[in-house]
RODO-2510 file (C-alpha; in nm, 4 decimals, decimal comma):
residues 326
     n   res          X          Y          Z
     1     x    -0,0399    -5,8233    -4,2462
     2     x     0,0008    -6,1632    -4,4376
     3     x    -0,2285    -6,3407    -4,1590
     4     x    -0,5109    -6,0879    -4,2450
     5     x    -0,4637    -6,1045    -4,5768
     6     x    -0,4486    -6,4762    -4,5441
     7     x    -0,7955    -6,5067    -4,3040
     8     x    -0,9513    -6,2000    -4,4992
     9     x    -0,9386    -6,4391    -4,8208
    10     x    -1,0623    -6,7313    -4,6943
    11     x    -1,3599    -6,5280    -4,5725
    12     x    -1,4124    -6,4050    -4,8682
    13     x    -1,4397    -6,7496    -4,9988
    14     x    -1,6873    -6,8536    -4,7977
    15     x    -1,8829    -6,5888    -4,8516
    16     x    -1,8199    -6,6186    -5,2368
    17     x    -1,8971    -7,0172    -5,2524
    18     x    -2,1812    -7,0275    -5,0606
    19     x    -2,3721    -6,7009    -5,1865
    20     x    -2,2950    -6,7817    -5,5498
    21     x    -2,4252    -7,1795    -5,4909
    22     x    -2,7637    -7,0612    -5,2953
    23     x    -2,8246    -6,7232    -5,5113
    24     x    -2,8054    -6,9497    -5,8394
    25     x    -3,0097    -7,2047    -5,7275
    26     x    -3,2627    -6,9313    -5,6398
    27     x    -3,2677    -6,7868    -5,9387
    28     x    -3,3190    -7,0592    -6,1307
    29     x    -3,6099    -7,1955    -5,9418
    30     x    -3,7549    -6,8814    -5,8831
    31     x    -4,0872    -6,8581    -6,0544
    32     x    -4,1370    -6,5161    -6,2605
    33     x    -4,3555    -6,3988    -6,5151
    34     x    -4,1798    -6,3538    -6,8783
    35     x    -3,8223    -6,5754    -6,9996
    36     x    -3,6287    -6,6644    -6,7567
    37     x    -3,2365    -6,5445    -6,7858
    38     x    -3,0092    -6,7894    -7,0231
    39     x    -2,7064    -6,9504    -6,8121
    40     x    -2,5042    -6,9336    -7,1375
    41     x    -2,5077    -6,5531    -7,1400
    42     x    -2,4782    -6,5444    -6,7825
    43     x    -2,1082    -6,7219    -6,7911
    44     x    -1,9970    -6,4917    -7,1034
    45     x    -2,0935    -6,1731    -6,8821
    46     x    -1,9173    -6,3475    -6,6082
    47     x    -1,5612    -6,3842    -6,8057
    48     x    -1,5849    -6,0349    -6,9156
    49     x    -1,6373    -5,8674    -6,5553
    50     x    -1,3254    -6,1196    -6,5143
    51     x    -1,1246    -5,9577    -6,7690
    52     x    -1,1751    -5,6039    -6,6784
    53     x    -1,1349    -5,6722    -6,2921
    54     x    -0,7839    -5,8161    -6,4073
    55     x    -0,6990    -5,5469    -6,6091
    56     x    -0,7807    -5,3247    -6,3356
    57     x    -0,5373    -5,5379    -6,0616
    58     x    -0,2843    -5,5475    -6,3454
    59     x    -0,3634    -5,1787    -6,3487
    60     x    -0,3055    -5,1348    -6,0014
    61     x     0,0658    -5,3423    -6,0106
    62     x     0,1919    -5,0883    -6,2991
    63     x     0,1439    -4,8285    -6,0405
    64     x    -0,1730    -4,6962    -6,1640
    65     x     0,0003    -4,5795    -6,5368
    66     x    -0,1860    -4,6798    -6,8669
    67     x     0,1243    -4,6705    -7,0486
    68     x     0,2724    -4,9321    -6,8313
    69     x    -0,0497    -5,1219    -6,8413
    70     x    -0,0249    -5,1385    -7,2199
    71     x     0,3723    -5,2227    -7,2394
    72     x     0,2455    -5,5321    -7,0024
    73     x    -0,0349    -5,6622    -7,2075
    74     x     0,1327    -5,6437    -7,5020
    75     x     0,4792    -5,8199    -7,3910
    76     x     0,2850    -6,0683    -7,2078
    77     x    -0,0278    -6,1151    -7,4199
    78     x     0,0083    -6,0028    -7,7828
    79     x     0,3900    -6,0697    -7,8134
    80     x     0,3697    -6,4413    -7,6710
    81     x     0,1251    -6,5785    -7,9119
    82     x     0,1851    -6,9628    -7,8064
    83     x     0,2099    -6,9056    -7,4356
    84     x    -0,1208    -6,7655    -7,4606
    85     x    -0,2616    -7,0148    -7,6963
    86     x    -0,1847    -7,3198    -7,4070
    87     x    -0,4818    -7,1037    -7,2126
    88     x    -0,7180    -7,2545    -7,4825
    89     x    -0,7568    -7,5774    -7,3660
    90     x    -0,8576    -7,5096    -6,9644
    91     x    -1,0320    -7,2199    -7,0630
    92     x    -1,2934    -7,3848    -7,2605
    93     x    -1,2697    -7,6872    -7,0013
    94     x    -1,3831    -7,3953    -6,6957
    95     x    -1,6510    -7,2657    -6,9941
    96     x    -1,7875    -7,6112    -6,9721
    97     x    -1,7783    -7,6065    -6,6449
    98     x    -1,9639    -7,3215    -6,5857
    99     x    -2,2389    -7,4157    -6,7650
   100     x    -2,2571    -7,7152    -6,5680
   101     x    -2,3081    -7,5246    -6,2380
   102     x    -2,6084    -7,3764    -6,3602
   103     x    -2,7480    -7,6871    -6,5015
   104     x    -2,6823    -7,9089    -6,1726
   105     x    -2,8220    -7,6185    -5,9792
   106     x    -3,1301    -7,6036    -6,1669
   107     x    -3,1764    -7,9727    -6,1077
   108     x    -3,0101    -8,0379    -5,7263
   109     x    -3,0719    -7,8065    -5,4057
   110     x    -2,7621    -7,6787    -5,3015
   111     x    -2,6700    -7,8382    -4,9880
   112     x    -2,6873    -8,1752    -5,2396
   113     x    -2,4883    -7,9774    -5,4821
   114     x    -2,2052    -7,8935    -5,2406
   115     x    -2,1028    -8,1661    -5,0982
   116     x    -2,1299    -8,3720    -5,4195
   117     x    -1,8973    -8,1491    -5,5975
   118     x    -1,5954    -8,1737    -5,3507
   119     x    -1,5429    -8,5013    -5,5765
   120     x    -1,3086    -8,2358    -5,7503
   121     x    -1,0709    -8,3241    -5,4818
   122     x    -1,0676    -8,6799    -5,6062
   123     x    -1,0475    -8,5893    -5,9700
   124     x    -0,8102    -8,2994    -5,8949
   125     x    -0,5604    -8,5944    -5,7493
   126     x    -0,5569    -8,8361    -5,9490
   127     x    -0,5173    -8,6033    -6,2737
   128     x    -0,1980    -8,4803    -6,0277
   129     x    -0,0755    -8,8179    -6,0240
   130     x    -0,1189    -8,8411    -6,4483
   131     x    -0,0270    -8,5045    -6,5136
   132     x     0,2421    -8,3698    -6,2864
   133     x     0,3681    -8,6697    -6,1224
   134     x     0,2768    -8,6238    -5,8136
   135     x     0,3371    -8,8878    -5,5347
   136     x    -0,0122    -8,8756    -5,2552
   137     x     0,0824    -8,9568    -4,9229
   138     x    -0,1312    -9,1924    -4,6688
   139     x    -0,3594    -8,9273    -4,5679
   140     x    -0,4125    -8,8121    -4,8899
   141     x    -0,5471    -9,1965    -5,0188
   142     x    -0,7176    -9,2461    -4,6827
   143     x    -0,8896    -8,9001    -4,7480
   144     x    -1,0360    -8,9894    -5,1048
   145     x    -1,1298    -9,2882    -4,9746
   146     x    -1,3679    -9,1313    -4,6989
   147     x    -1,4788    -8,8513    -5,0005
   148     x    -1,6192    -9,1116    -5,1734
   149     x    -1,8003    -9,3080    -4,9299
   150     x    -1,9016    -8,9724    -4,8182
   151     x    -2,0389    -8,8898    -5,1259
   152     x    -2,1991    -9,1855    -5,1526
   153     x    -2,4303    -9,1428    -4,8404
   154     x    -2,5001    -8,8091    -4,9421
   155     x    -2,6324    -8,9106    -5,2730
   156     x    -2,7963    -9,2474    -5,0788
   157     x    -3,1983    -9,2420    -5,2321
   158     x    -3,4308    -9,1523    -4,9754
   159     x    -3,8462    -9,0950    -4,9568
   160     x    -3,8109    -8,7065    -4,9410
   161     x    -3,5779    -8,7135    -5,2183
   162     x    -3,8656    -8,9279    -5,3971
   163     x    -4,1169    -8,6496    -5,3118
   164     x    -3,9238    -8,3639    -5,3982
   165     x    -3,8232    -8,5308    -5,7505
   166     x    -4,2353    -8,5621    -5,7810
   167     x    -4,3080    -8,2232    -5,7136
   168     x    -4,0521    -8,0629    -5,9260
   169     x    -4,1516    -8,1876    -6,2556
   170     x    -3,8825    -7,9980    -6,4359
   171     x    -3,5607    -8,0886    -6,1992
   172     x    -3,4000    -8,4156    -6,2042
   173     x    -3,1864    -8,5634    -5,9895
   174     x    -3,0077    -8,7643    -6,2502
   175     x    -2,9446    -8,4639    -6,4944
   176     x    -2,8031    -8,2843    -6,1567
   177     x    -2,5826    -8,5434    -6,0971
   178     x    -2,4469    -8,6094    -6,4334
   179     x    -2,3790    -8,2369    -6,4253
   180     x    -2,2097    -8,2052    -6,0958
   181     x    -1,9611    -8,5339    -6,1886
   182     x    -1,8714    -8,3774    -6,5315
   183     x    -1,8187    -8,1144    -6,3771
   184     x    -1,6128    -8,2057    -6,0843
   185     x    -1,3717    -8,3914    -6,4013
   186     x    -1,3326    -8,0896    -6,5827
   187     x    -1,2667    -7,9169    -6,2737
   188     x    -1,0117    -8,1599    -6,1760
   189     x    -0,8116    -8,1905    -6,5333
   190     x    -0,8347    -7,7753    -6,6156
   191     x    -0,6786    -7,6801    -6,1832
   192     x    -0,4309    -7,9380    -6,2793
   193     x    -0,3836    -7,8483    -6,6664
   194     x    -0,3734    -7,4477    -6,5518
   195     x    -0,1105    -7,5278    -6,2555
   196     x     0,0921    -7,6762    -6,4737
   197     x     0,1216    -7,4043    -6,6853
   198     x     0,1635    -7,1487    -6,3733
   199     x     0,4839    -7,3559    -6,2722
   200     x     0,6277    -7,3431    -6,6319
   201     x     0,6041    -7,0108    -6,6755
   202     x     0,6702    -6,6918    -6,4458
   203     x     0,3362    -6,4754    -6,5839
   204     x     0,1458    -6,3327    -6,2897
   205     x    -0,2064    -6,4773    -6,2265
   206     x    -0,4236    -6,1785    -6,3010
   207     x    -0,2637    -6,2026    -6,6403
   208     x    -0,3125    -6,5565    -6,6887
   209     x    -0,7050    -6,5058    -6,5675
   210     x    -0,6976    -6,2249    -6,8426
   211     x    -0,5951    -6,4886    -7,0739
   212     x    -0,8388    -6,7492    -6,9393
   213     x    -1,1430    -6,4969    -6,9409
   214     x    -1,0930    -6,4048    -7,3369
   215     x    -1,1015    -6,7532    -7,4494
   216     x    -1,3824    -6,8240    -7,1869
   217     x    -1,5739    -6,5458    -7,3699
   218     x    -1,5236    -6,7036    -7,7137
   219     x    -1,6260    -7,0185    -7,6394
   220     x    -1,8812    -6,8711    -7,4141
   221     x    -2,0498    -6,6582    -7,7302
   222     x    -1,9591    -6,9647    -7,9617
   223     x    -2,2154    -7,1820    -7,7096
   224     x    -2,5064    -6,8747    -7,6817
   225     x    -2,4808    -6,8866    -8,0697
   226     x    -2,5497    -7,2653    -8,0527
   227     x    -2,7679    -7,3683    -7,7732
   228     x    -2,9519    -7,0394    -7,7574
   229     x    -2,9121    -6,8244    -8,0669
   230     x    -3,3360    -6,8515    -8,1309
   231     x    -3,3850    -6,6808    -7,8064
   232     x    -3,1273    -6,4397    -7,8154
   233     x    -3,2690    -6,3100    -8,1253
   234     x    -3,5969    -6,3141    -8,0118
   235     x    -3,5718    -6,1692    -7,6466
   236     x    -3,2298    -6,0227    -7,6318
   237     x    -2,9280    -6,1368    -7,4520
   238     x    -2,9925    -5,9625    -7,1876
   239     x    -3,3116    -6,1389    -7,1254
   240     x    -3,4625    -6,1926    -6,8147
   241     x    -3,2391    -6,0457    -6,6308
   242     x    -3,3014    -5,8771    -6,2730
   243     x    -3,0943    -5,7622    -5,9569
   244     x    -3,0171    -6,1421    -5,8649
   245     x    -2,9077    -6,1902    -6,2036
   246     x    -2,6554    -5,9734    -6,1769
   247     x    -2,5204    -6,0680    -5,8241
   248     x    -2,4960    -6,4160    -5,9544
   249     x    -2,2954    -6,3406    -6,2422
   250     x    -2,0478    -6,1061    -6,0143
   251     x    -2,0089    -6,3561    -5,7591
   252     x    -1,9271    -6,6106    -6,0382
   253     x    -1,6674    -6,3568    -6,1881
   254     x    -1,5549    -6,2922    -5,8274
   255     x    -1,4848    -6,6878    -5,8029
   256     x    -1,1608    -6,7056    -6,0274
   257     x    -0,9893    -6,4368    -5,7950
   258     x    -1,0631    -6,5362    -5,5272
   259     x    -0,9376    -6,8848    -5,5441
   260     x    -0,6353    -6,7547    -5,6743
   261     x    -0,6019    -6,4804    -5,3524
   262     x    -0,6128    -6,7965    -5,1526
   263     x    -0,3850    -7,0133    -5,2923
   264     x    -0,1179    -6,6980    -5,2810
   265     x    -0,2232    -6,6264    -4,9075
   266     x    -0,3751    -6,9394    -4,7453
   267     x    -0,2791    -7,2739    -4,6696
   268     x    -0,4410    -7,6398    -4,7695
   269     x    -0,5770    -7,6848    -4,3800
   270     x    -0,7467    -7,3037    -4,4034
   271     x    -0,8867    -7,3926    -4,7141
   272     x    -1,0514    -7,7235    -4,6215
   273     x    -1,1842    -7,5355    -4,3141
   274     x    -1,3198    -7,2660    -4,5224
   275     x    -1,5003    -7,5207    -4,7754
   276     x    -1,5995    -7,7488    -4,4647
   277     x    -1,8113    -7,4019    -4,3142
   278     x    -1,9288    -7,3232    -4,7053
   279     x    -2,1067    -7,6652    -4,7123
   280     x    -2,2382    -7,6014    -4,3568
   281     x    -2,3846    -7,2791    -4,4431
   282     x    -2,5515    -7,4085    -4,7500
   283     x    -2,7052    -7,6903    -4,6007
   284     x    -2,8575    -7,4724    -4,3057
   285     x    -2,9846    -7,2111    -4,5694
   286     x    -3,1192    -7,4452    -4,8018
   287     x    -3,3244    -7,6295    -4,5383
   288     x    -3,4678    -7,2796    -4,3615
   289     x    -3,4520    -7,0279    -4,5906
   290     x    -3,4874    -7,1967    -4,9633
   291     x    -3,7023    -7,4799    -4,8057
   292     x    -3,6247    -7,7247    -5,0904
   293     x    -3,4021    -7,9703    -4,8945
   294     x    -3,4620    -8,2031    -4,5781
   295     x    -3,1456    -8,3372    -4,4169
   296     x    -3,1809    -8,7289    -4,3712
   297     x    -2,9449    -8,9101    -4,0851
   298     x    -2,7761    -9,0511    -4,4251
   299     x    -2,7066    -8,7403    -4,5431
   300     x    -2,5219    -8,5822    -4,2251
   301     x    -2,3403    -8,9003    -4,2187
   302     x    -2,2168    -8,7980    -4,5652
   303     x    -2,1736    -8,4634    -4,5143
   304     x    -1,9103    -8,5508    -4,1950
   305     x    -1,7357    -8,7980    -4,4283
   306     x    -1,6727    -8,5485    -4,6866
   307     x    -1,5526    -8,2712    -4,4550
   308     x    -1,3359    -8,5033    -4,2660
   309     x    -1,1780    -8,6245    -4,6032
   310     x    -1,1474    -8,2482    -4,6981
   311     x    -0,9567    -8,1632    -4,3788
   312     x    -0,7433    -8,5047    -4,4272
   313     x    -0,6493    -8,4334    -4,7668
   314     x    -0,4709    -8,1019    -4,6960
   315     x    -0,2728    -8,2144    -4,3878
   316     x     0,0585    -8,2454    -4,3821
   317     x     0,2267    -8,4191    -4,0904
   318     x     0,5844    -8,2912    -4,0495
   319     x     0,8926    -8,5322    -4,0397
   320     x     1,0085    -8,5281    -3,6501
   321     x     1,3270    -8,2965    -3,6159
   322     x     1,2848    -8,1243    -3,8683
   323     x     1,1824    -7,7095    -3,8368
   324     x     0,8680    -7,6011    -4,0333
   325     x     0,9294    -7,2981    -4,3200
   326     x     0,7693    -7,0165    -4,2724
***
């Protein structure tokens, strides 16, 4: 049962990944008559389909009773006040970050996008190193090494890259990549920030995500009011949006859960294969079906490194002699 669950996840995954990366850089470059949906009100819907589909698994835990449901928010929510409060800070880090996603997507295709932003791994470590203490092994080093010579190639300048930045007056490659780096820090210093504060305390994840998604909708509503408040009260928040809308901004709730069904059920090696055959799948559908990327020699060379160093990363060579756990 725990091997399905474990390869049923990491499916899952990659179907969550690399749908949400190509169906949000559709719908951003899609060209339609009338305003085009805000991103900002597309992450605060996001965090609240978040929130409910936590409630429900919490639901599901208390054996399907509302009264047990209740006892559990309110002894783990409402009567731990501080514990709560330390989901402030990585919540409106991820906020951040998912703003970015749809700003780098609006300005990079997504097979660019993809394997740019598996710098997280880099950031991810070294804020593990800062933050937790933790000692990286050969591999590991070796493995960030080839990431970001990887990385490198991938982002290499090239003549269709010129053309493409021509034609598409209002993407730039610069603003993408800017986006995609910040990013790929936040990324790095929130996993680290919020895994710190999973080992510390003994709070299951759905309630921790619950946590996560009702600061993420604060600071979510806080940045509509800011960047976007004009058009909200002009259009309506709800502007713009259409049937891909909405499958982007489920797939982007889905994400949270489904990272969090693999780490309980998968392994490091699975999950490097899983975000290996993600940045496969976006770089075939970008090319043939979105038709706003053209793989260069460069960029496969790139794309190699930075699945190799993904695969690297995550393995674990075990000491000679000694039996492996199960």
């Amino acid at each position: 049962m725990s091997a399905n669950l474990k390869y049923l996840s990491l499916g899952i995954l990659v179907f969550q990944t690399t749908s949400l990366v190509l169906t949000m850089r559709y719908s951003r470059t899609l060209k339609e008559e009338g305003p085009r949906y805000l991103s900002s009100t597309a992450v605060v819907v996001a965090e609240l389909l978040k929130i409910m589909a936590c409630l429900f698994l919490v639901y599901k835990d208390s054996k399907c009773s509302l009264r047990a449901l209740n006892r559990v928010l309110h002894d783990e929510i409402r009567n731990k006040p501080m514990e709560t409060l330390k989901l402030a800070i990585p919540s409106g880090i991820y906020t951040l970050q998912n703003n970015l996603l749809y700003v780098a997507l609006s300005n990079l295709d997504a097979a660019t996008y993809q394997v740019t932003y598996q710098l997280k791994i880099l950031t991810t470590a070294l804020f593990s190193v800062s933050m937790l203490s933790k000692k990286l092994g050969v591999y590991q080093w070796l493995s960030l090494v080839i990431l970001m010579t990887g990385v490198a190639c991938v982002q290499w300048p090239s003549e269709s890259q010129e053309l493409d930045s021509k034609e598409l007056s209002a993407g730039s490659q610069f603003v993408g990549l800017m986006a995609v780096l910040t990013a790929c820090f936040s990324s790095g210093f929130a996993g680290v920030y919020f895994e710190k504060i999973l080992k510390e305390t003994k709070q299951s994840v759905w309630i921790r995500n619950i946590q996560l998604g009702f600061f993420g909708s604060i600071f979510g509503l806080m940045g509509v009011y800011i960047y976007d408040g004009e058009l909200v009260s002009k259009n309506g928040f709800f502007q713009g949006y259409n049937q891909l809308t909405w499958i982007v901004v489920v797939l982007q709730a889905l994400g949270g859960l489904v990272v969090a069904a693999v780490i309980k059920y998968a392994d490091n090696i699975l999950k490097g294969f899983a975000t290996s055959l993600s940045i496969i799948l976006s770089t075939l559908i970008s090319y043939f079906w979105l038709q706003d990327f053209v793989p260069t020699s460069v960029f496969f060379l790139g794309a190699i490194l930075v699945i190799t160093a993904t695969f690297l990363y995550g393995y674990d060579p075990k000491p000679a002699g000694n039996p492996t756990k199960a």
